[in-house]
FIVOMI-611166 format. One line per 8 residues: number of its first residue (from 0); for each residue x, y, z of C-alpha. Coordinates in nm, 2 decimals, padded with zeros to 4 digits. Layout:
N
NUM) X Y Z; ...
This chain:
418
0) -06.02 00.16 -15.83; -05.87 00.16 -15.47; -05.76 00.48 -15.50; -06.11 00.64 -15.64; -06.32 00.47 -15.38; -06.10 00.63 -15.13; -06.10 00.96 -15.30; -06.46 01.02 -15.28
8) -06.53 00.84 -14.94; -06.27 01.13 -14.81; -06.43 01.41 -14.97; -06.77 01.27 -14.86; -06.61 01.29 -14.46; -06.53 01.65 -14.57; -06.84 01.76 -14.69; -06.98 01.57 -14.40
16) -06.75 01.76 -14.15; -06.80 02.10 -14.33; -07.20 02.03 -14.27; -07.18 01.94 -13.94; -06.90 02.26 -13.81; -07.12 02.47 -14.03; -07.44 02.34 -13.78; -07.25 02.37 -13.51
24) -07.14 02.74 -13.58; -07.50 02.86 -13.63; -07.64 02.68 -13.32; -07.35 02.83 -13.14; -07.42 03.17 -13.34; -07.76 03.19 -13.25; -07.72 03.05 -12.88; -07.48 03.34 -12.87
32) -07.75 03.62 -12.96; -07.86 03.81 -12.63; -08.24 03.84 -12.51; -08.21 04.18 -12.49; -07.94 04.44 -12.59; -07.88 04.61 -12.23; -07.83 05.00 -12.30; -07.65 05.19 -12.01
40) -07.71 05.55 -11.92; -07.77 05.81 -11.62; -08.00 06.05 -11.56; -08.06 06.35 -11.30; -08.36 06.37 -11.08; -08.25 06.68 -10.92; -07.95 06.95 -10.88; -07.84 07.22 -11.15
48) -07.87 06.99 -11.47; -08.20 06.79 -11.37; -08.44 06.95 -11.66; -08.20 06.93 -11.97; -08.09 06.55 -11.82; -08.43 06.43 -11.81; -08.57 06.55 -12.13; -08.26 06.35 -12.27
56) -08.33 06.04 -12.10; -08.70 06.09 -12.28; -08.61 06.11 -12.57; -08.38 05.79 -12.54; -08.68 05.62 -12.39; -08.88 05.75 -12.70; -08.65 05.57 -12.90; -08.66 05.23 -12.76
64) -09.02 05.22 -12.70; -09.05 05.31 -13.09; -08.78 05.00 -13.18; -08.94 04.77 -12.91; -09.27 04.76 -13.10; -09.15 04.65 -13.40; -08.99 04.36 -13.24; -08.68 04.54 -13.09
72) -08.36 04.66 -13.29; -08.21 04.51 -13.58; -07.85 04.31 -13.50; -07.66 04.21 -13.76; -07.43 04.02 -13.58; -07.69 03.77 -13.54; -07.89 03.86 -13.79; -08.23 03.89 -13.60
80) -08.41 04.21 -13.43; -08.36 04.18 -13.04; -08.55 04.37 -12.79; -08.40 04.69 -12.62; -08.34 04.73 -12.24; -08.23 05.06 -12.10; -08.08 05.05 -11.77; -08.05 05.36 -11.60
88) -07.93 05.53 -11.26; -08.00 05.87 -11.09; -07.67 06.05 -11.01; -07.84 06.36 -10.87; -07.64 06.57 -11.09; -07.33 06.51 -10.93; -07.01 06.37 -11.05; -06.86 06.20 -10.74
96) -07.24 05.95 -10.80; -07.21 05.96 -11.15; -06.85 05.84 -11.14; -06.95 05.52 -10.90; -07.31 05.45 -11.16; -07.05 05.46 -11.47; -06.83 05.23 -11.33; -07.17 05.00 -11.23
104) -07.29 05.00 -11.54; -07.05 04.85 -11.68; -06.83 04.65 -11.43; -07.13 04.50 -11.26; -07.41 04.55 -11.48; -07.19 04.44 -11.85; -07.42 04.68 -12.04; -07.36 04.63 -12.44
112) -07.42 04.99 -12.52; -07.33 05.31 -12.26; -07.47 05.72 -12.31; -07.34 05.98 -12.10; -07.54 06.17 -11.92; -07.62 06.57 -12.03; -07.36 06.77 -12.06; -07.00 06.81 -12.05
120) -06.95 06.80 -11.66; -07.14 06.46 -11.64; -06.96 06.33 -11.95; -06.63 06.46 -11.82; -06.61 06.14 -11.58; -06.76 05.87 -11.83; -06.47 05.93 -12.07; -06.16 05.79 -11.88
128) -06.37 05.55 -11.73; -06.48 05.38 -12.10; -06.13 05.41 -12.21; -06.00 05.23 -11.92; -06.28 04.98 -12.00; -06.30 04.98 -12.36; -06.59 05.05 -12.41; -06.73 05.29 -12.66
136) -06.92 05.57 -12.46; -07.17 05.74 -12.70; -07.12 06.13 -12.57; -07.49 06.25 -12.60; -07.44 06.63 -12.52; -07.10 06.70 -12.38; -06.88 06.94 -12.63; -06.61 07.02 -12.41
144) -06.23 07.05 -12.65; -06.05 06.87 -12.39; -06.22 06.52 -12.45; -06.11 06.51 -12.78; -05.76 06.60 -12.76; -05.65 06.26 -12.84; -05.78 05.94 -13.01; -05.87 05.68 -12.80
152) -06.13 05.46 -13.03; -06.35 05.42 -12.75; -06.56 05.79 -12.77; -06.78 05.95 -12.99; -06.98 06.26 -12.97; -07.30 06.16 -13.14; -07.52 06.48 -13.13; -07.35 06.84 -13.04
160) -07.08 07.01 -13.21; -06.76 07.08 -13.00; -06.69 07.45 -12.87; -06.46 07.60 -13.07; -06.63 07.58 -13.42; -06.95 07.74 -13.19; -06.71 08.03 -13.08; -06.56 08.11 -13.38
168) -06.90 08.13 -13.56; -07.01 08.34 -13.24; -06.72 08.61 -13.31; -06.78 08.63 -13.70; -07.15 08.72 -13.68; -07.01 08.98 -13.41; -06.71 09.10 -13.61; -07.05 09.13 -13.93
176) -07.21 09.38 -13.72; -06.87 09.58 -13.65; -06.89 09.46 -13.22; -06.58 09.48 -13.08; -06.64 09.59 -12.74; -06.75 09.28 -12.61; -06.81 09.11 -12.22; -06.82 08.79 -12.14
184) -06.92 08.60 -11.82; -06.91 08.20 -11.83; -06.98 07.93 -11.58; -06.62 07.79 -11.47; -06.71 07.43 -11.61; -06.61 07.18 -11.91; -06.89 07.32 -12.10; -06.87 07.68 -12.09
192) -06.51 07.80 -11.97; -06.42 07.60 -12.35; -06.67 07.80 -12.51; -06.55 08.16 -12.36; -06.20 08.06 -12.45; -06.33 07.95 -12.78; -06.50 08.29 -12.86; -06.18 08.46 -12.66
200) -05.95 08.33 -12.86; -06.12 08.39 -13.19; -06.16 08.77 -13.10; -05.75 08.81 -13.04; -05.70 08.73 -13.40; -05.89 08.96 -13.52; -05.71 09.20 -13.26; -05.99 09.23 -13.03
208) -05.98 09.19 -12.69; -06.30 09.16 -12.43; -06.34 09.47 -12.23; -06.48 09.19 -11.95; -06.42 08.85 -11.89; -06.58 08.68 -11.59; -06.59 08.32 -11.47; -06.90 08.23 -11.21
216) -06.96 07.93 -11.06; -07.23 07.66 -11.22; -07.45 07.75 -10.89; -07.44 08.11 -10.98; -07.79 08.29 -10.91; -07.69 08.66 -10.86; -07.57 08.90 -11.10; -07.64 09.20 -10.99
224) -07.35 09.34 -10.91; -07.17 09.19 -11.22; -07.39 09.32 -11.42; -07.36 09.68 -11.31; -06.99 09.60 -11.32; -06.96 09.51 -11.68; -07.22 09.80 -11.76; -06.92 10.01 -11.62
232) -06.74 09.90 -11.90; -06.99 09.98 -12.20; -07.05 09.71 -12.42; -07.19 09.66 -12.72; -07.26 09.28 -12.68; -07.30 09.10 -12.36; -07.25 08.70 -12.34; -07.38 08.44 -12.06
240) -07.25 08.11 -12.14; -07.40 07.92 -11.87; -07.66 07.63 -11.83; -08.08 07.68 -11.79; -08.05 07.78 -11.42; -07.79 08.03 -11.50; -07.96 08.19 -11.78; -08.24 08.20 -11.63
248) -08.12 08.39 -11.31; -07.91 08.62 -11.58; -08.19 08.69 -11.74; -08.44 08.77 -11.47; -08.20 08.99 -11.33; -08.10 09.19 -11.63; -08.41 09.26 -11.66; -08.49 09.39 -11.30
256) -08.18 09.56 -11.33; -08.27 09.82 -11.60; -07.95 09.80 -11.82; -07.97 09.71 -12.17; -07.71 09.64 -12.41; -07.75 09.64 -12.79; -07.69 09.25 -12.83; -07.70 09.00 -12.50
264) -07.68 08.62 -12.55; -07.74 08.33 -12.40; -07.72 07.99 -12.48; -08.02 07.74 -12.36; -08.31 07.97 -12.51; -08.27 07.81 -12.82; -08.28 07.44 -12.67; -08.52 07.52 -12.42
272) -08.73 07.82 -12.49; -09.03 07.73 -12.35; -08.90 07.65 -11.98; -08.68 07.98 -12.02; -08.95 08.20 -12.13; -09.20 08.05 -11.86; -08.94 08.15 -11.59; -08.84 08.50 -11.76
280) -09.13 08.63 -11.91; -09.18 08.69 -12.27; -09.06 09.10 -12.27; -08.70 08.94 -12.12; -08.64 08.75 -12.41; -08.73 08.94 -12.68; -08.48 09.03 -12.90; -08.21 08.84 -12.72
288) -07.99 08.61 -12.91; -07.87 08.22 -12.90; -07.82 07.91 -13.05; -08.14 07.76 -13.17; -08.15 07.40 -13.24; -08.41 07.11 -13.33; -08.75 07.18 -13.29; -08.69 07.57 -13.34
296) -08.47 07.44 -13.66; -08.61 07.15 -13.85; -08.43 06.90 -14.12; -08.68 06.69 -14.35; -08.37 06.51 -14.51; -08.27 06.18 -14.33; -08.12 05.88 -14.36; -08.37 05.71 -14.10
304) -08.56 05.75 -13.84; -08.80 06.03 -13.77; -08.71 06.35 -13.93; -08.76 06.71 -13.68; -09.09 06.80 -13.77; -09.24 06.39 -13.72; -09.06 06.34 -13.43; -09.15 06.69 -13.25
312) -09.53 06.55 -13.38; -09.47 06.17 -13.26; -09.34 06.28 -12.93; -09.62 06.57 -12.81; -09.82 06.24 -12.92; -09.66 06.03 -12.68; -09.56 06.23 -12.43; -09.84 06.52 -12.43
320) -09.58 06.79 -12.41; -09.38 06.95 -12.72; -08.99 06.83 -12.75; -08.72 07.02 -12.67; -08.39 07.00 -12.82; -08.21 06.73 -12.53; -08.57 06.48 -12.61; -08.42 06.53 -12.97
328) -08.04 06.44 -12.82; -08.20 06.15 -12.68; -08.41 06.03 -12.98; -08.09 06.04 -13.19; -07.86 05.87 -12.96; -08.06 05.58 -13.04; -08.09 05.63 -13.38; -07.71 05.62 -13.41
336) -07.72 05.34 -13.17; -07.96 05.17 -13.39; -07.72 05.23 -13.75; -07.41 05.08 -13.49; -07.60 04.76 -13.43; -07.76 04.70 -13.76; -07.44 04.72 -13.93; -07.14 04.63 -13.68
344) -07.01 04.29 -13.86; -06.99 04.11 -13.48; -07.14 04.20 -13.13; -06.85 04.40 -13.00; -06.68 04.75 -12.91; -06.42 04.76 -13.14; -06.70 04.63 -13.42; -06.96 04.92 -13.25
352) -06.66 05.19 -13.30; -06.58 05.12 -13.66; -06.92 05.05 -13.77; -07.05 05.44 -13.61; -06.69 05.60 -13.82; -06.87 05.40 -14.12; -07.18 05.61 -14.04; -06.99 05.94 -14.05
360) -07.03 06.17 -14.37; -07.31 05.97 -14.48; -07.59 06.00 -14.22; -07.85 06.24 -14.16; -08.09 06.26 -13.87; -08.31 06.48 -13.73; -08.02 06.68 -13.61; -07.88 06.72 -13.93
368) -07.59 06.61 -14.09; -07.39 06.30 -13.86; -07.02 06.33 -13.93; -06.73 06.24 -13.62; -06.36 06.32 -13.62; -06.10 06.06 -13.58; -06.12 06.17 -13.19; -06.46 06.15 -13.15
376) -06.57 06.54 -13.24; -06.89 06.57 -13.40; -06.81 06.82 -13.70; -07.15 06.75 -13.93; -07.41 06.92 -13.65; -07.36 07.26 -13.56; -07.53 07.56 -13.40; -07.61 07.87 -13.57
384) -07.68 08.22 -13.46; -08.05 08.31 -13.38; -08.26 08.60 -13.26; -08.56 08.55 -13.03; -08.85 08.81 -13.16; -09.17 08.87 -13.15; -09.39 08.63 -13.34; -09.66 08.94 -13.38
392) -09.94 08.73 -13.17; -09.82 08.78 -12.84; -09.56 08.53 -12.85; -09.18 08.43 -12.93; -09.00 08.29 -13.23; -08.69 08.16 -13.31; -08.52 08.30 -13.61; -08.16 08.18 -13.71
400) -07.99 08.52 -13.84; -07.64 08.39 -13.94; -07.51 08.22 -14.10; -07.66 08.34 -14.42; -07.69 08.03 -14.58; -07.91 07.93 -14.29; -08.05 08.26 -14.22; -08.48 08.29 -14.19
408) -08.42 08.68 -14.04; -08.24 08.95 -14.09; -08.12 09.03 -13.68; -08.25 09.32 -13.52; -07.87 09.54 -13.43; -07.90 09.74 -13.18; -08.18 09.56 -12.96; -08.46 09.81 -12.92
416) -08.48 09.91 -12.54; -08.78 09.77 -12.38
């Protein structure tokens, strides 16, 4: 009898105990649950990569407005929706600042989610810096090779596919249409000199070998005499992989210059065509060729959030300007960032990085497919080949022209003179 008494009085002490830890936990738990989630990124009020940076930056903003009116962003590590908090610093387009704000955000400022800034020169000084930290930087728009050369578990590129997939897609629609004289002039910078080499290399196996191959500076406004230089050399395609200002001052000048070759490219048309064709003019476009992206190229199947053609609608809405592809960048960094936090089992990097890897292969977004190399490579989103051409009402379109699966145009080889 002795015995039972005790038994039952020591199981009630257990149960008792159990209740009372299990209290304890969930106060603790919920005590534990931040007032806001602090999201740390740059942005560039001025210098070279001011335009693409900023549209970015709105389309992040985009995002957490949208989340913050539905009572912030859904945490499963504490079960609950918390409100977001962007906090954000100008580094004036310069590494040397954006090096110092990196380090800020997350030395001083503890931010629970960090975005680099636009671009693979910006990014470039974010990466050792969150692996030094451990802390998983979300690479917004920076494709250069070199960042994923090894694994590191604290990287991920969450919206731009890496150069040399881009190149060697670049030299197969090229090798389609029997070019093989081709010249190439590139801004000496983690984003383009990778994508040269990319297209470079991919041309030497199929024994070809660039009759030109310049490197310019990123400041680069004058090509006049390059471009009578490389005319020298008769090509049948001309590439400029450079960023907005470049391509813009390329193109203005090819077409003061009166040269023409049968197929010139460049790349940020087909994210920004409406700032390019402001600052060239409609007839220096037309017929050129790039990459087009979201808006130009819309996906209607996604996992969640707004899909292209109701977030390009949601936005202009908002904002009272159409979306270019970086408000897109933007917009889907949170929506990654939003998938990270609703499903990372507790509130920390190591949780963030393997709950985005769970993402991969089995998210879409309005960038398409979401898919991320052990290294951090996006390989689901890529770029296709487009031609800009005359829309018949005065105007420009985008048309994607390879790869066929994707194609909405046959391209127009050799590029009428103008």
């Amino acid at each position: 009898m002795f015995m039972n008494i005790f038994g039952r009085s020591r199981a009630r002490l257990a149960a008792a105990l159990a209740l009372g830890f299990g209290a304890a936990t969930a106060a603790c738990h919920a005590a534990a649950a931040p007032a806001q989630i602090r999201i740390g990124t740059l942005y560039a009020s001025s210098g070279p990569f001011a335009v693409p940076s900023q549209g970015q930056y709105a389309g992040l903003r985009f995002w957490a407005d949208s989340v913050n009116r539905q009572g912030g962003v859904y945490v499963r590590a504490f079960d609950k929706k918390i409100p977001v908090r962007i906090v954000a610093y100008d580094d004036l387009s310069s590494t040397a600042t954006a090096t110092t704000l990196y380090n800020r955000l997350i030395t001083q400022d503890k931010v629970d989610l960090l975005a680099a800034d636009f671009g693979s020169v910006l990014t470039s000084v974010a990466v050792p810096l969150a692996a030094e930290h451990h802390m998983l930087l979300l690479d917004q728009s920076g494709s250069s090779e070199k960042f994923f050369s090894r694994k590191t578990g604290y990287l991920a590129d969450v919206s731009i596919p890496t150069t040399a997939p881009e190149g060697v897609l670049l030299t197969r629609f090229l090798l389609q249409h029997k070019v093989k004289r081709v010249a190439v002039i590139y801004d000496a910078n983690d984003f383009d000199a990778p994508l040269a080499r990319s297209v470079r290399q991919a041309l030497a196996k199929a024994g070809v070998q660039p009759v030109a191959y310049h490197a310019v500076a990123t400041t680069e406004s004058n090509y006049n005499v390059l471009l009578h230089s490389i005319a020298a050399s008769r090509p049948q395609a001309l590439l400029e992989l450079g960023y907005p200002a470049n391509d813009i001052a390329f193109l203005r000048t090819l077409a003061q210059s009166g040269l023409h070759f049968d197929l010139t490219l460049t790349v940020f048309p087909g994210q920004m065509l409406g700032l390019i064709q402001r600052n060239v003019g409609a007839k220096a476009l037309a017929y050129t060729y790039t990459y087009p992206t979201p808006p130009l190229v819309r996906y209607a199947d996604v996992s969640f959030g707004l899909d292209t053609a109701a977030f390009a609608q949601a936005f202009a809405t908002a904002q009272h300007k159409s979306p270019t592809y970086l408000d897109c960048v933007g917009y889907n960094t949170g929506l990654i960032m939003q998938g990270v936090l609703g499903s990372a089992a507790s509130f920390d990097q190591a949780a963030f990085h393997a709950a985005l890897m769970r993402l991969s292969g089995k998210t879409r977004t309005l960038l398409g497919a979401f898919a991320v190399s052990p290294q951090g490579a996006q390989t689901g989103q890529y770029f296709p080949i487009g031609q800009i051409l005359p829309d018949g009402k005065g105007g420009l379109k985008a048309a994607v022209v390879y790869p066929p699966a994707l194609a909405t145009a046959q391209a127009v080889y050799p590029a009428p003179a103008h």
